[in-house]
C-alpha positions as CSV (number, residue, x, y, z in Angstrom):
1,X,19.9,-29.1,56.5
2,X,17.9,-26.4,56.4
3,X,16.3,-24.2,59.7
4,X,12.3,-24.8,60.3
5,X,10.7,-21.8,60.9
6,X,7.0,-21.3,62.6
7,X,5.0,-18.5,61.7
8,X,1.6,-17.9,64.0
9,X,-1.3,-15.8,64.5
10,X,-4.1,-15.9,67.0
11,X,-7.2,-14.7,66.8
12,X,-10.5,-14.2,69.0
13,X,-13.7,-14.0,68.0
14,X,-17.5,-14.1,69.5
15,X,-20.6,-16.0,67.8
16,X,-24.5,-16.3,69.4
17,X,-27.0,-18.9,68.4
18,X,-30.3,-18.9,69.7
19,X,-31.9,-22.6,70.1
20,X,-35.9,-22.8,70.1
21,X,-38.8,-25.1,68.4
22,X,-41.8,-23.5,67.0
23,X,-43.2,-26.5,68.0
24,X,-42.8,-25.9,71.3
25,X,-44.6,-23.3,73.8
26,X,-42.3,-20.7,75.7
27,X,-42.2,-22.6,78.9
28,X,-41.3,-26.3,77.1
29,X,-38.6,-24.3,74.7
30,X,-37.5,-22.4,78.2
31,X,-37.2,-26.1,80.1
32,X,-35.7,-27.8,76.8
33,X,-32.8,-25.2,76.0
34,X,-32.2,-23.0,79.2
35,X,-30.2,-20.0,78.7
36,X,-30.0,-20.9,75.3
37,X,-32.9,-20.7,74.7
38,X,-33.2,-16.6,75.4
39,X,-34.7,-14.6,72.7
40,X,-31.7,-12.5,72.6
41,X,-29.6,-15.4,71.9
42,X,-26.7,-16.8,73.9
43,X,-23.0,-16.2,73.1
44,X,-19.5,-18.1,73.3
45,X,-16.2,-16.7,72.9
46,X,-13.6,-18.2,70.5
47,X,-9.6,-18.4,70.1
48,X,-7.9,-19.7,66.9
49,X,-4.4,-20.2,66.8
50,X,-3.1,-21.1,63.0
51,X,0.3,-22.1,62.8
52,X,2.6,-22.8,59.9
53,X,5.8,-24.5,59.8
54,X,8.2,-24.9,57.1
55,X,12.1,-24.7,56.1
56,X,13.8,-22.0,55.2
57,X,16.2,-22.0,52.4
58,X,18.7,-19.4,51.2
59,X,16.4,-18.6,47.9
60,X,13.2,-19.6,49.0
61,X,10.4,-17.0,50.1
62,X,7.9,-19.4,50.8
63,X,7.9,-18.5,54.6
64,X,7.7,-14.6,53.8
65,X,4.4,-15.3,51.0
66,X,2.4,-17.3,54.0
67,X,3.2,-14.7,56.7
68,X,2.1,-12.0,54.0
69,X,-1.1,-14.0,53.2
70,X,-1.9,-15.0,56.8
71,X,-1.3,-11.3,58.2
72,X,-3.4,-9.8,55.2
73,X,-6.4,-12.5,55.7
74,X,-6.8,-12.1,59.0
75,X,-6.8,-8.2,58.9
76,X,-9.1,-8.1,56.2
77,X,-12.8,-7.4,57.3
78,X,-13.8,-9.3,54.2
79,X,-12.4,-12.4,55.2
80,X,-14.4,-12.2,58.3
């Protein structure tokens, strides 16, 4: 039987959204959304955690190639 091995990588990361209806005046858009509603948008905080899990065998570099790809992804400001 073969050894399972877990690779992982976190990550954080911050988005904003702004919610508002041109249908709407300021103070209905203001009453409707809240903060959300703020013209400079409103922002949440995020934190990824990929794992992946596989054996390891004696020839097989399967576990190496998806650390490679995972660390080279995530580092990449392309990928983002």
């Amino acid at each position: 039987m073969s050894p399972t091995t877990y690779i992982s990588r976190i990550e954080t990361f911050s988005a904003a959204h702004r919610l508002h209806s041109p249908y709407l005046s300021v103070e209905e858009n203001s009453k409707v959304y809240g903060k959300c509603n703020s013209a400079h948008g409103h922002g949440h905080n995020y934190r990824v955690e990929v794992v992946i899990k596989g054996e390891v065998k004696s020839n097989d570099q399967n576990i190496k190639h998806f650390a490679f790809i995972l660390g080279r992804n995530l580092n990449d400001k392309s990928f983002r």
